[in-house]
C-alpha positions in Angstrom: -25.3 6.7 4.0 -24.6 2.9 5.4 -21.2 2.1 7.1 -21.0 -2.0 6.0 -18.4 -4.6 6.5 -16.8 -6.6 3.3 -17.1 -10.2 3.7 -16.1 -13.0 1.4 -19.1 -12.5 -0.4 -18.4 -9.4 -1.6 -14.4 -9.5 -1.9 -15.2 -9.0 -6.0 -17.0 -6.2 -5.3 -14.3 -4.9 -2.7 -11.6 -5.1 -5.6 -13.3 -3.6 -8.3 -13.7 -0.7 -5.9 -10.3 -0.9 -5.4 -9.1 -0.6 -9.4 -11.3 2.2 -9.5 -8.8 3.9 -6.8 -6.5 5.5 -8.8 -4.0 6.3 -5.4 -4.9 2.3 -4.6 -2.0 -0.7 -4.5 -1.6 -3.8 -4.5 -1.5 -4.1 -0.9 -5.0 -2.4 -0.9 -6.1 -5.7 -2.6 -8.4 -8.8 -1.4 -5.9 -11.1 -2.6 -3.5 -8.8 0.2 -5.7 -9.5 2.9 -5.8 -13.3 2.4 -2.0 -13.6 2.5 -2.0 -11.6 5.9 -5.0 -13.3 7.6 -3.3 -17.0 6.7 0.2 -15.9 8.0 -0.7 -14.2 10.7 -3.8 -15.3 12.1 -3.6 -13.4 15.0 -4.8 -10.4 12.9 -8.4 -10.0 12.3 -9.5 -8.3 9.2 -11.9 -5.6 8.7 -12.5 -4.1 5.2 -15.1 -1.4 6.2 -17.1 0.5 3.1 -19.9 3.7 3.3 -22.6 3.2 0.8 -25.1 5.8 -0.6 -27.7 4.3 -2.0 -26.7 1.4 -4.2 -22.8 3.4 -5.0 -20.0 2.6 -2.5 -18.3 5.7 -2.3 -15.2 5.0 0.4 -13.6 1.8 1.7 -11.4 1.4 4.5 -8.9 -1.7 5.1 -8.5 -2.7 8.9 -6.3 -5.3 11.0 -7.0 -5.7 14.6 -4.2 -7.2 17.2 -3.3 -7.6 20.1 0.4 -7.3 20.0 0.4 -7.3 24.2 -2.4 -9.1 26.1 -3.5 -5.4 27.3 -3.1 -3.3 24.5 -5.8 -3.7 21.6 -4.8 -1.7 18.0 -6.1 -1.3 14.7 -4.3 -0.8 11.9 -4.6 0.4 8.0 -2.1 -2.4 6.3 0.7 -3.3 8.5 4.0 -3.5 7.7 3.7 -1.5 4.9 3.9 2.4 4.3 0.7 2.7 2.2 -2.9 2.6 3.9 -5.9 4.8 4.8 -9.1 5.0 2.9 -10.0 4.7 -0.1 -12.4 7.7 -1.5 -13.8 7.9 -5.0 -11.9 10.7 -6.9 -15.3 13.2 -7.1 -15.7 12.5 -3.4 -12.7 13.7 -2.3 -13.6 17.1 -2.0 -17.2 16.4 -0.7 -17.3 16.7 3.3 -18.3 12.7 3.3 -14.5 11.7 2.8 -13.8 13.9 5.4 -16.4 12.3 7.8 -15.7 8.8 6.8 -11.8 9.4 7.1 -12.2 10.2 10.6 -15.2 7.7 11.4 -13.4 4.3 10.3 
């Protein structure tokens, strides 16, 4: 299995994933990152995924701030009550969601 980072390049991919989700929102979307990276630009973006193979299996959707100049935090969507990974619904029960839930 391959931890990767979404880029651009691959926000199609990223929200096909997404759909697939059926627990996933809106909020979970590309489109969603864009609109908080452009109004708040202090936030930096990481949409993390774990690959085996050629099937992504799990996604994860990040922001890093630094709401204090000594305090450093990630967060899963902010400002909104939904967030986490993503899992495929057959990889739910396998110990990978587990493991990727508590890696990312």
């Amino acid at each position: 299995m391959d931890i990767l980072e979404f880029d651009e390049g691959r926000s199609g991919e990223w929200d096909e994933f997404v759909k697939s989700c059926p627990y996933a929102t809106p909020f979970d979307s590309w489109a969603w990152r864009r609109a908080l990276s452009t109004k708040f630009p202090g936030m930096r973006p990481i949409y993390l995924g774990v690959e085996s193979g050629d099937e992504l299996l799990g996604a994860m959707p990040l922001f890093i701030f630094r709401p204090l100049p000594f305090f450093k935090s990630a967060l899963s969507l902010p400002w909104n009550l939904f967030g986490g990974p993503l899992l495929k619904g057959e990889v739910v029960q396998d110990e990978t969601a587990i493991g990727f839930a508590l890696r990312a």
